[in-house]
C-alpha positions in Angstrom: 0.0 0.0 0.0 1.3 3.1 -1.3 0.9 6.5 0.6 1.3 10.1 -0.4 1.2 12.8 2.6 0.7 15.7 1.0 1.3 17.6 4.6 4.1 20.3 6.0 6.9 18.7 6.8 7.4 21.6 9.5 4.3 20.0 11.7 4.1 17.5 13.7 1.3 16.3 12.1 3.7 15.1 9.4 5.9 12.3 11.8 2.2 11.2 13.5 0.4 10.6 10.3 3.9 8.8 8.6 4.5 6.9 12.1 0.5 5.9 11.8 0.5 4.8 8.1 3.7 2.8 8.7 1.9 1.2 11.3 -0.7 0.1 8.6 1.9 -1.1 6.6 2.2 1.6 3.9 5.2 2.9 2.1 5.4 6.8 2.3 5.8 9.8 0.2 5.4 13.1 0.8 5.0 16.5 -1.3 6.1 19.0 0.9 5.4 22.4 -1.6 6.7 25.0 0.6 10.0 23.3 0.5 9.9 23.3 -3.4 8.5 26.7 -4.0 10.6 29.7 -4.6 10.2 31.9 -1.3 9.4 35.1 -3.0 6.4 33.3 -4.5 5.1 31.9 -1.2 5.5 35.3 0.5 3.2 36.7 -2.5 0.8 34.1 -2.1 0.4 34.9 1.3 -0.3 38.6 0.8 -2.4 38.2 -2.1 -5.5 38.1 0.1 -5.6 41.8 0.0 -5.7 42.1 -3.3 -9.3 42.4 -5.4 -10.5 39.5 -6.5 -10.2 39.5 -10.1 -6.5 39.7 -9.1 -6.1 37.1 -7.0 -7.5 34.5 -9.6 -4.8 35.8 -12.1 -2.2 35.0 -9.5 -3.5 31.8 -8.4 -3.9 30.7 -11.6 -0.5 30.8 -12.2 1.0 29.7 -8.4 -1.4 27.3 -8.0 -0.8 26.0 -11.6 2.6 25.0 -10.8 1.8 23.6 -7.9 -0.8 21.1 -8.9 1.3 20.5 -12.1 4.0 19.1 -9.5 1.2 16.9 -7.9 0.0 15.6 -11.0 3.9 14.4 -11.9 4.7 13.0 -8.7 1.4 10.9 -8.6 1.9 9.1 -11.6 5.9 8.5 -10.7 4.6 7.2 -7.3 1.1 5.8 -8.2 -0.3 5.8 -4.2 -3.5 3.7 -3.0 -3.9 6.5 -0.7 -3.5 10.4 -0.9 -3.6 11.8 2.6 -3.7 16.0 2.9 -3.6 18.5 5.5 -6.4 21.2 4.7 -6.1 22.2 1.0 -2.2 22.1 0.3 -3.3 24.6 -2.4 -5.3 21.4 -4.6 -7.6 22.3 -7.1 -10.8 20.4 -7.8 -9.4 19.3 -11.4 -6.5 17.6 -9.6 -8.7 15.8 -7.1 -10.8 14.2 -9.6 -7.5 12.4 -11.1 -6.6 11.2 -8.0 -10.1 10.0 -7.6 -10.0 7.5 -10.5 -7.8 5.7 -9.0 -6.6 6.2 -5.4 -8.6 7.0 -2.1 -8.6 10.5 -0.8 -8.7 11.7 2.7 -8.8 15.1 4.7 -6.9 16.4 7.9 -8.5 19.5 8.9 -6.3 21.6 11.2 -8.5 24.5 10.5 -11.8 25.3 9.6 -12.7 25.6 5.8 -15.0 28.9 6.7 -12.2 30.4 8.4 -9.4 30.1 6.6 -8.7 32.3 3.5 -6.1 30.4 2.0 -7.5 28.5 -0.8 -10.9 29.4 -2.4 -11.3 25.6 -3.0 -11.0 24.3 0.2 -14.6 23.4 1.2 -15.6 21.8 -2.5 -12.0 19.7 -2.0 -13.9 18.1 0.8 -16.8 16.1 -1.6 -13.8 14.6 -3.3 -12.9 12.7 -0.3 -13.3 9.2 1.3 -12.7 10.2 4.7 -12.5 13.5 6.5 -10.9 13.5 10.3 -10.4 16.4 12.6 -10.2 17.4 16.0 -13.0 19.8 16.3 -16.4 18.2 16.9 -18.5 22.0 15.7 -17.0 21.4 12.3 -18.1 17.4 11.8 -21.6 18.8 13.1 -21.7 21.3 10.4 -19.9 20.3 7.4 -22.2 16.9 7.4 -25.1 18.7 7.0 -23.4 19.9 4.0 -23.3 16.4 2.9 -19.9 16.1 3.1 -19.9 12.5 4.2 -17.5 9.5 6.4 -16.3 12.3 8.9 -14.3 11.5 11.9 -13.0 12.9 15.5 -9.3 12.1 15.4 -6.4 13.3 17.5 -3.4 13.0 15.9 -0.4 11.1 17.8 2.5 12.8 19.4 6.0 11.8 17.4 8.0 10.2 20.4 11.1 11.5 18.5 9.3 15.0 18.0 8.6 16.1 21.4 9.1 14.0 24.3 11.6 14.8 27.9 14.7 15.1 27.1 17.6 16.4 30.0 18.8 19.5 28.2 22.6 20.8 28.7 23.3 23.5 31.0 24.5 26.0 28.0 20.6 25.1 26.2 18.9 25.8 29.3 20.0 28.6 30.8 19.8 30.6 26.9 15.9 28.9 27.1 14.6 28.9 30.4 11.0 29.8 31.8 8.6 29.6 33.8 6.2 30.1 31.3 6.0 30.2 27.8 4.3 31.0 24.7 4.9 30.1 21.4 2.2 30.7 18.2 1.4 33.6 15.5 -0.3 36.9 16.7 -3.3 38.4 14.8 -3.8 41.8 14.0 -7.7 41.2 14.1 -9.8 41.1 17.4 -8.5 37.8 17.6 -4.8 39.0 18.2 -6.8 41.4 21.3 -8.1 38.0 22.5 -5.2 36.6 22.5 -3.3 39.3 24.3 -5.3 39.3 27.1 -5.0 35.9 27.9 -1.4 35.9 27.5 -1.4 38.9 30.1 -3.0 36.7 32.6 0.6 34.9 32.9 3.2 38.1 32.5 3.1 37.8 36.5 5.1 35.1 36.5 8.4 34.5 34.3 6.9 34.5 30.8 8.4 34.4 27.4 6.3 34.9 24.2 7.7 34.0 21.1 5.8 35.5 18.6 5.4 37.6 15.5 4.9 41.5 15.2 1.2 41.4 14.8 1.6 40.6 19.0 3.1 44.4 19.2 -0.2 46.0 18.2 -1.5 45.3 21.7 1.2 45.9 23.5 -0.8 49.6 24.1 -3.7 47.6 25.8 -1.8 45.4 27.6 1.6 46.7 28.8 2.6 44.1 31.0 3.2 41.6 27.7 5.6 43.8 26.2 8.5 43.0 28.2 7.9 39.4 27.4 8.0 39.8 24.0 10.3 37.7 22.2 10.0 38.6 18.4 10.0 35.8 16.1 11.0 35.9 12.3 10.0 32.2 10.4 9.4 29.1 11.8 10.9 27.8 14.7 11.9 24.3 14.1 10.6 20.6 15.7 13.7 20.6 17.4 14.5 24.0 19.1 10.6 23.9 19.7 11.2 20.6 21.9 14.2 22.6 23.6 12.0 25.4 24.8 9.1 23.0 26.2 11.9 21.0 28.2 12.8 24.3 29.5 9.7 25.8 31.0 6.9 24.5 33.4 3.5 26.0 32.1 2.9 26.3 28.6 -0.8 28.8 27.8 -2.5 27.2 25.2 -5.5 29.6 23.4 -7.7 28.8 20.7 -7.6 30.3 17.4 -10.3 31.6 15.0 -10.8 28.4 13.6 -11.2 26.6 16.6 -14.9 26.0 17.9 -14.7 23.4 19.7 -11.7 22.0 19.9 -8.0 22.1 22.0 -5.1 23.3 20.0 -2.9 20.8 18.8 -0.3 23.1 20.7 -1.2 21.8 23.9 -0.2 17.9 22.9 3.3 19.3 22.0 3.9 21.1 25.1 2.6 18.0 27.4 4.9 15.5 25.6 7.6 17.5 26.5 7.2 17.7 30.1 4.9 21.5 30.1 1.7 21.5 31.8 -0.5 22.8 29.3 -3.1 25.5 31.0 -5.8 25.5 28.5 -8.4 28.3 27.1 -11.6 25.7 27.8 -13.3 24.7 25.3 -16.1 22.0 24.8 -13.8 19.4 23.7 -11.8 19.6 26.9 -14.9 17.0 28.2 -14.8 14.6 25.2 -10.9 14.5 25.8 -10.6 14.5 29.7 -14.5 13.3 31.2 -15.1 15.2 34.3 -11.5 15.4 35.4 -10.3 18.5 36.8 -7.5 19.6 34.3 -5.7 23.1 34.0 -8.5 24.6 31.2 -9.7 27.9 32.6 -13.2 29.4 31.5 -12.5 32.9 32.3 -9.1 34.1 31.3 -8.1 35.8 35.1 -8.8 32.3 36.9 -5.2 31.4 35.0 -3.2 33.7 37.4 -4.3 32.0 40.6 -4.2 28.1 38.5 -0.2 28.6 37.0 0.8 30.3 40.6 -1.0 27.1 42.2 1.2 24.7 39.4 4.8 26.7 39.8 4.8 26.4 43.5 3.6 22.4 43.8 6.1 21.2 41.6 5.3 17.6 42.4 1.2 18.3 41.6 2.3 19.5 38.3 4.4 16.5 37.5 1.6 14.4 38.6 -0.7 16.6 36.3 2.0 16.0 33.3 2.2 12.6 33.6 -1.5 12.1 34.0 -2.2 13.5 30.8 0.6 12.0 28.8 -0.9 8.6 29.6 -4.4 9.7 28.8 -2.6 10.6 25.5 -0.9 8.1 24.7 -4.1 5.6 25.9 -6.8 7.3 23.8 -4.8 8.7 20.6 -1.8 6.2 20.2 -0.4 5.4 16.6 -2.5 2.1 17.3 -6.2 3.2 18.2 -5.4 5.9 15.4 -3.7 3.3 12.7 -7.3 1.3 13.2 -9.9 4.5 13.2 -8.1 5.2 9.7 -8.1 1.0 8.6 -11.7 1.1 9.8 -13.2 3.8 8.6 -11.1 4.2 5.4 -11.5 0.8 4.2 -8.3 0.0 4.2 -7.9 -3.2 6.5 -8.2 -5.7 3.0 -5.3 -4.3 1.6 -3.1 -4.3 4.5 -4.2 -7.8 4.8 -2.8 -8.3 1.4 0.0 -6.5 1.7 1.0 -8.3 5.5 0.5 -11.7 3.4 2.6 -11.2 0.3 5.2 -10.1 2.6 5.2 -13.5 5.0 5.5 -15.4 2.0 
């Protein structure tokens, strides 16, 4: 069984879904197009949003040309059972109906088709697929009454070799230490506001937000953040990310625009490397955790008296750590997730198959 993961290499999601594929028995690929794409053209893309319509399609029909031209090539060179994406990797309909003849097609949503601007094909991408999985329960609610169809809650798997506890020299972590600490993209909108004053629930304490400039346009609302501030240009990599977890305690996890229901992914990250996430609540804090008491707050100022409680009861916040780790690894391991996907994918035959022609 062949498998083509057309997801960012830069996310964890990437190692999880490989790791959980593997598991089934399938040989990976993966398209990566940010790593092929000249950077001047992705940082047009992402700008073209401002731009009036009529020319945005002129641009996209010539970005998102390429792109799908490299899609087409690499599908008939690797000729996959299964084509796996995270949200809309800049598809077009026209190359999701070749696939379709002859391979299964599933979905990862990591955002929310009506949220996110970044593909004007995203939602009618979704009627091409087999299988659609996601962590946010609103959007399974509403996009089947769409008729999208064979939707799933899933919780991708943390990478053990992504973020896990790791005993850090003393060099790495005194340049990384904190008490608390902050890593994601600001916004500019009412959501960046939202954001800020959570975050300034925290700057009591010894906080370090790593972040990009769109977090300084609140710094005039909320002072108190600015001198925790730690601009941020690109990505920050798997592996420093890892480093910075293993060097804190508390790790404030919000939810983003696209987020109705769900956790963000953030907060798996953070636990598997030894942070105590302390969690914007949201709804799905009850399908993941029952009626446990966990670290999600419900108003934002009850997380000034809740990380005070955690950073001086060191051993109740390991005990919280490890609590959730094994609740992690119990209900989302590569195994329960390998046979959701075999399951509801239909794909148990093949690795049957596959599993016999190799014992012989």
């Amino acid at each position: 069984m062949k498998v083509l993961l057309l997801v960012p290499k830069r996310y964890g999601f990437h190692q999880s879904f490989r790791e959980t594929f593997e598991a089934l028995g399938g040989e990976i690929h993966t398209i990566d197009y940010q790593h092929i794409m000249v950077g001047w053209k992705q940082r047009i893309n992402t700008q073209m949003f401002r731009l009036p319509d009529k020319w945005r399609q002129k641009w996209e029909g010539y970005y998102y040309q390429d792109i799908n031209k490299l899609y087409l090539q690499e599908y008939d060179r690797i000729q996959p059972d299964i084509v796996f994406i995270y949200n809309h990797e800049l598809l077009v309909p026209e190359t999701l109906a070749y696939f379709k003849k002859k391979s299964k097609i599933a979905f990862f949503l990591g955002d929310c088709p009506y949220y996110t601007p970044g593909n004007r094909h995203f939602l009618p991408l979704l009627y091409y697929a087999d299988a659609v999985y996601t962590y946010d329960t609103f959007w399974i609610e509403q996009m089947t009454k769409m008729g999208i169809k064979n939707m799933h809650y899933l919780y991708p798997n943390t990478p053990t070799d992504s973020f896990y506890e790791k005993e850090l020299s003393d060099a790495v972590y005194e340049e990384l230490k904190s008490d608390v600490l902050y890593v994601g993209m600001g916004y500019k909108t009412s959501w960046g506001m939202k954001k800020a004053k959570f975050l300034s629930c925290f700057a009591d304490f010894d906080l370090q937000i790593h972040s990009d400039d769109s977090m300084e346009r609140w710094f005039e609302y909320f002072p108190e953040i600015e001198k925790c501030y730690r601009p941020r240009t690109g990505h920050i990599s798997v592996e420093r990310l890892n480093d910075m977890y293993n060097a804190t305690k508390i790790a404030p996890v919000d939810a983003n625009p696209g987020l109705l229901n769900a956790l963000h992914w953030r907060w798996v990250e953070a636990l598997g490397a030894g942070a105590l996430p302390v969690l914007e609540w949201q709804q799905n804090v009850v399908e993941i955790f029952g009626d446990a008491d966990v670290p999600a707050v419900k108003v934002f100022d009850e997380a000034r008296e809740m990380t005070a409680y955690y950073l001086s009861h060191e051993k109740e916040r390991r005990a919280m750590v490890v609590w959730m780790q094994n609740l992690v690894k119990e209900k989302h391991s590569i195994k329960n997730n390998a046979a959701l996907l075999s399951e509801t994918m239909h794909i148990g035959s093949a690795v049957k198959n596959q599993e016999v022609l190799v014992n012989r």
